[in-house]
Steps between C-alpha positions, in 0.01 A plus 500: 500500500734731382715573224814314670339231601331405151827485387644290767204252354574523150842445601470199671253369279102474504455140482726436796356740719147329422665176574592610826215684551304146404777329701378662849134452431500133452754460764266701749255196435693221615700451839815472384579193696243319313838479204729321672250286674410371124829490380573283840235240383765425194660202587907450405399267221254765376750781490757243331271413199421820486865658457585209270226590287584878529880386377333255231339830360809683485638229326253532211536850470865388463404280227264721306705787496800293341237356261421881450851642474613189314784483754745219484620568864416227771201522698687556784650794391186678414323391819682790725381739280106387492583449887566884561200603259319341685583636822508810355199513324327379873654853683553734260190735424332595116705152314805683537601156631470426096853736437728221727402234235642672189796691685570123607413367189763753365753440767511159495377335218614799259107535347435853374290712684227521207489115454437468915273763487289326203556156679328695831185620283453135286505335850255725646289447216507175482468532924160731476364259185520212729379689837192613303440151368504383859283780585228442279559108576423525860190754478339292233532236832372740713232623271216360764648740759488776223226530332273719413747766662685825325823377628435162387495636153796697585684248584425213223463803205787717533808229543331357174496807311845575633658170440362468122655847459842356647526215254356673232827720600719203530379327152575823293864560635581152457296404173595826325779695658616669170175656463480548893871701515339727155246603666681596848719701215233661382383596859879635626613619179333890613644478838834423360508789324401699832861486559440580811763301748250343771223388207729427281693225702200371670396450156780322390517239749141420501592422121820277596274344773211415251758360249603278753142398573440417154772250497343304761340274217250237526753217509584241657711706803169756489291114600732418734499843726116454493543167663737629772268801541203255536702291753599857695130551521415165645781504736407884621176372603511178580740556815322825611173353520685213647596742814172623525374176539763382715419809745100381568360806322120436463513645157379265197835462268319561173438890627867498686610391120274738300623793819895422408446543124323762475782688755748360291324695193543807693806474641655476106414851501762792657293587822702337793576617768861393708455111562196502319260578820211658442475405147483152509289483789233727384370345149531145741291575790213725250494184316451262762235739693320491197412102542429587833836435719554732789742810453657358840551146298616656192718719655673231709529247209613779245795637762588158630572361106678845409732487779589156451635528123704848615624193752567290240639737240777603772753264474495417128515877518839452691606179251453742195708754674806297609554249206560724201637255209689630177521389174824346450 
């Protein structure tokens, strides 16, 4: 490889060409018939829950993000905007899907870019506390299947550790945020004086972003995002291991649930590729190998589910886009 074409890489980005690079390989395993065949075993009412569901979680994104934002807008003049970052955030690669919500958010609903930006990271927080709860949930269930085993460990010790640091986080902005916002000064206060235009700035909005994180209190708006964030995370998986019942997968649902969550985890992190392939397949089908499914299964069940929420995603995609509400 030369010089040229290392840069080409960098360029493009590392984790997508792994994802596409992962992409072919699993998708050399399967026929690629075997996809629509098991989406073709959906039947109408099936793919009609489904979307319904998929529109019921928008809604409480909706919701929590109004909670969030303390917006006293309508519902349904929020809902566009959750609608296109959610489309966006399905086909756009590394979360950049995350920058339509608070230009939106700006647009429309006149929030300032910090506060959408803080409202982003307390939701994914909140998002990976909860994933990582499920996580440990459903491999304390599967604990039989995993004992005895490094990865069994893996799996039950490291969301724990990781999810007591992430509250532990959470309680300390929220229980002491004057002491929290001291210490951060204490922290930028030598690369402030850098006065150097690129630190500097980056800097400075990380500070304006973690003031705005510390005024996410524990109140009784704080409560009430939890509770639409707990309802997201019901919803989420409830339909999609709905589908993947609904297609005749011979995969037990307690490792199709404990598969999702864990891809979920993953996928909170900037490594996607465009439309996600690749990198929501991968952790999915590794997982459910692991228990003993067959790559061909995994593969098929893992594609067939993916392509069916970039299905669903496309039209509220389209609502978002063409009913754009003002304040007035």
């Amino acid at each position: 490889m030369n010089r040229e074409q290392l840069q080409r890489i960098t360029k493009f980005g590392l984790p997508t060409v792994l994802a596409v690079i992962i992409t072919y390989f699993l998708l050399k395993e399967i026929d690629l018939q075997q996809i629509p065949q098991t989406l073709g075993r959906l039947s109408i009412k099936a793919l009609l829950i489904g979307f319904t569901c998929y529109c019921a979680l928008v809604l409480t994104k909706t919701l929590r993000f109004r909670a969030l934002l303390n917006l006293d807008s309508r519902v349904y003049r929020i809902f566009p905007i959750l609608a296109l970052h959610t489309f966006w955030g399905n086909i756009l690669p590394m979360r950049t899907g995350d920058v339509s919500y608070v230009y939106l958010m700006q647009r429309r609903q006149k929030v300032d870019a910090t506060q959408g930006i803080a409202s982003l990271i307390v939701a994914s927080l909140i998002d990976m506390i909860l994933l990582i709860g499920l996580v440990i949930a459903t491999v304390w269930l599967l604990r039989d299947a995993l004992r005895d085993t490094f990865l069994g460990a893996f799996f039950y010790i490291m969301p724990l550790l990781i999810g007591s640091g992430l509250i532990a986080v959470v309680v300390f902005v929220s229980v002491a945020p004057n002491v929290c916002m001291r210490f951060a000064d204490l922290c930028a206060a030598p690369l402030l004086r850098l006065e150097k235009r690129p630190v500097s700035w980056v800097v400075s909005k990380g500070m304006l972003v973690l003031q705005e994180l510390t005024a996410f209190r524990s109140n009784r708006r704080f409560l009430e995002v939890w509770l639409y964030s707990l309802l997201c995370l019901v919803i989420r998986f409830g339909f999609q291991c709905y589908l993947v019942v609904e297609m005749g997968v011979d995969v037990p649902i307690l490792q199709v649930l404990f598969a999702l969550a864990y891809t979920n985890v993953f996928n909170l992190l900037p490594v996607q590729t465009v439309g996600n392939f690749g990198t929501t397949e991968f952790p999915f089908v590794w997982l459910l190998t692991y228990f003993g499914t067959s790559v061909e299964v995994a593969t098929v069940t893992g594609f067939s589910l993916h392509i069916l929420i970039l299905i669903y995603c496309l039209p509220l995609g389209v609502y978002g886009f063409l009913n754009r509400p003002t304040e007035g």
